[in-house]
VOGU-3710 file (C-alpha; in Angstrom, 3 decimals, decimal comma):
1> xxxxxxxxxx> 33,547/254,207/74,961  31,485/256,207/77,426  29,535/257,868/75,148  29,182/254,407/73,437  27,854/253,009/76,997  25,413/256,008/77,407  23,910/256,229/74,264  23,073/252,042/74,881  22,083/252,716/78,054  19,382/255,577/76,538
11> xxxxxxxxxx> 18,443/252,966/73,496  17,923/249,918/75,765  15,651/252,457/78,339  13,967/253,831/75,392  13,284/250,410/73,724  11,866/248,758/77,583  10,145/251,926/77,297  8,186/250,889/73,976  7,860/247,660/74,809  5,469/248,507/78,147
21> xxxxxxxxxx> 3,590/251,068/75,517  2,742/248,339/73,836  1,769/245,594/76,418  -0,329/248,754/77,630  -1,904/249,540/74,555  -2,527/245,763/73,932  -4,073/245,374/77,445  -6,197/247,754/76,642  -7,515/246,555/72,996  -8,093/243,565/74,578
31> xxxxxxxxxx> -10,895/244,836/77,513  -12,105/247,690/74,598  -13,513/243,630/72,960  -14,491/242,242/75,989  -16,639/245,568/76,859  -18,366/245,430/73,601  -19,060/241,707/74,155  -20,380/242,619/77,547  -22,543/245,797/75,512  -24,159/243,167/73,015
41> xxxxxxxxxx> -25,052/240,979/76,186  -26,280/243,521/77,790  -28,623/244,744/74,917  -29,738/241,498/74,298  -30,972/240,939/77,668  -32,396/244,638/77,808  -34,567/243,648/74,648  -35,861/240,173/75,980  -36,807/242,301/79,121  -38,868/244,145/77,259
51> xxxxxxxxxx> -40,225/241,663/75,147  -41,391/240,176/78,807  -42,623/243,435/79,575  -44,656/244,130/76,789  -46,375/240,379/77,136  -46,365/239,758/81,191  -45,572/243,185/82,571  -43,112/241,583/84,938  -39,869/240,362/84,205  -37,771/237,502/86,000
61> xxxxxxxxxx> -36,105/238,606/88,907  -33,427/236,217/87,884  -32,974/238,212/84,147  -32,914/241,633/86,191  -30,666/240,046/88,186  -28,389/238,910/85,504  -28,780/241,945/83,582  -27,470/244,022/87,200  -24,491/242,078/87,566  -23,402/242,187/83,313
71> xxxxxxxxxx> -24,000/246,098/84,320  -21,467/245,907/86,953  -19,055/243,681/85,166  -19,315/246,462/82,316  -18,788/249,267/84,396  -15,995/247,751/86,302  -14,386/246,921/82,761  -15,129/250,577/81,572  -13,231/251,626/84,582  -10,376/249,548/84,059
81> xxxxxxxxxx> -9,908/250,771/79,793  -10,083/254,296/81,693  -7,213/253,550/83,501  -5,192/251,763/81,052  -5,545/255,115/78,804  -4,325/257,042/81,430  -1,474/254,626/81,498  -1,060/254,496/78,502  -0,481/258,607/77,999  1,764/258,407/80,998
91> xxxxxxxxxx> 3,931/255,899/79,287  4,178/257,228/75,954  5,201/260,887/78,024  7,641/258,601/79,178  9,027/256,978/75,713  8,727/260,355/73,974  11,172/261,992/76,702  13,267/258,741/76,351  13,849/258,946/72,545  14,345/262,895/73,371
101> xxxxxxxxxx> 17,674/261,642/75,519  19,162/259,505/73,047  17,930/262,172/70,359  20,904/264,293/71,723  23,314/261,394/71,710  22,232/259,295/68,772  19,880/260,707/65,802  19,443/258,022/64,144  18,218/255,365/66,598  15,761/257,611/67,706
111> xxxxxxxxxx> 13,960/258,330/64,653  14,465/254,346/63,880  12,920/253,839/67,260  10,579/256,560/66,427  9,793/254,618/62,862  8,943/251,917/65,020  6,698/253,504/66,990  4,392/254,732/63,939  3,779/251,194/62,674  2,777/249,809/65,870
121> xxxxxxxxxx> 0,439/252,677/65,901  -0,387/252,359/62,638  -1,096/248,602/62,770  -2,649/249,162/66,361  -5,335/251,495/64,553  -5,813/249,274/61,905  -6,955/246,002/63,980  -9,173/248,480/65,943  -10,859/249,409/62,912  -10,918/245,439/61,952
131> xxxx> -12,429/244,780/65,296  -15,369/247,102/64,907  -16,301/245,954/61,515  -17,138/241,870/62,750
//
């Protein structure tokens, strides 16, 4: 019975465990699109500047302006994906060391759990992929 407690104790931690991986790794997906949103933005504004440039020699203040703050609002998102990787490794440290405990009590919900963990990875690579191709 106790061992039957502990080893759902070490599923249900290891499980919570996987599920913030994956909000994490979602999170971050999510702001890797919005920053290459931003990037096209950003480009397209850097070409119309010089487009401007080439015809008037002096752009709108108003398009450097714009073009300053979708610089910020890139960097500041570039900053956050940084972190969420960060987070991300810290988390799956902490879901590997998780399945390690209930490794030693139960086998074979860890490398179920494990299973688990290679298709989300799998299918988490494969959107990423699908992302960069539209």
């Amino acid at each position: 019975m106790i061992k039957n407690n502990k080893r759902d104790d070490l599923e249900n931690t290891a499980k919570c465990q996987l599920q913030k991986t994956h909000q994490i790794a979602e999170s971050g997906l999510v702001k890797d699109q919005l920053i290459t949103r931003k990037n096209k933005e950003l480009k397209g504004n850097i070409i119309c500047r010089d487009k401007i440039i080439k015809v008037q020699k002096s752009p709108p203040t108003k398009l450097i302006e714009l073009m300053e703050e979708k610089q910020n609002i890139l960097d500041d998102l570039i900053v956050e994906v940084s972190g969420k990787t960060v987070e991300l490794n810290a988390s799956d440290l902490k879901l590997q060391q998780a399945i390690a405990e209930l490794r030693k009590v139960d086998p074979t919900a860890a490398d179920q759990l494990e299973q688990s963990i290679m298709i989300k990875k799998d299918l988490y690579k494969s959107r990423v992929i699908a992302n960069k191709r539209l």
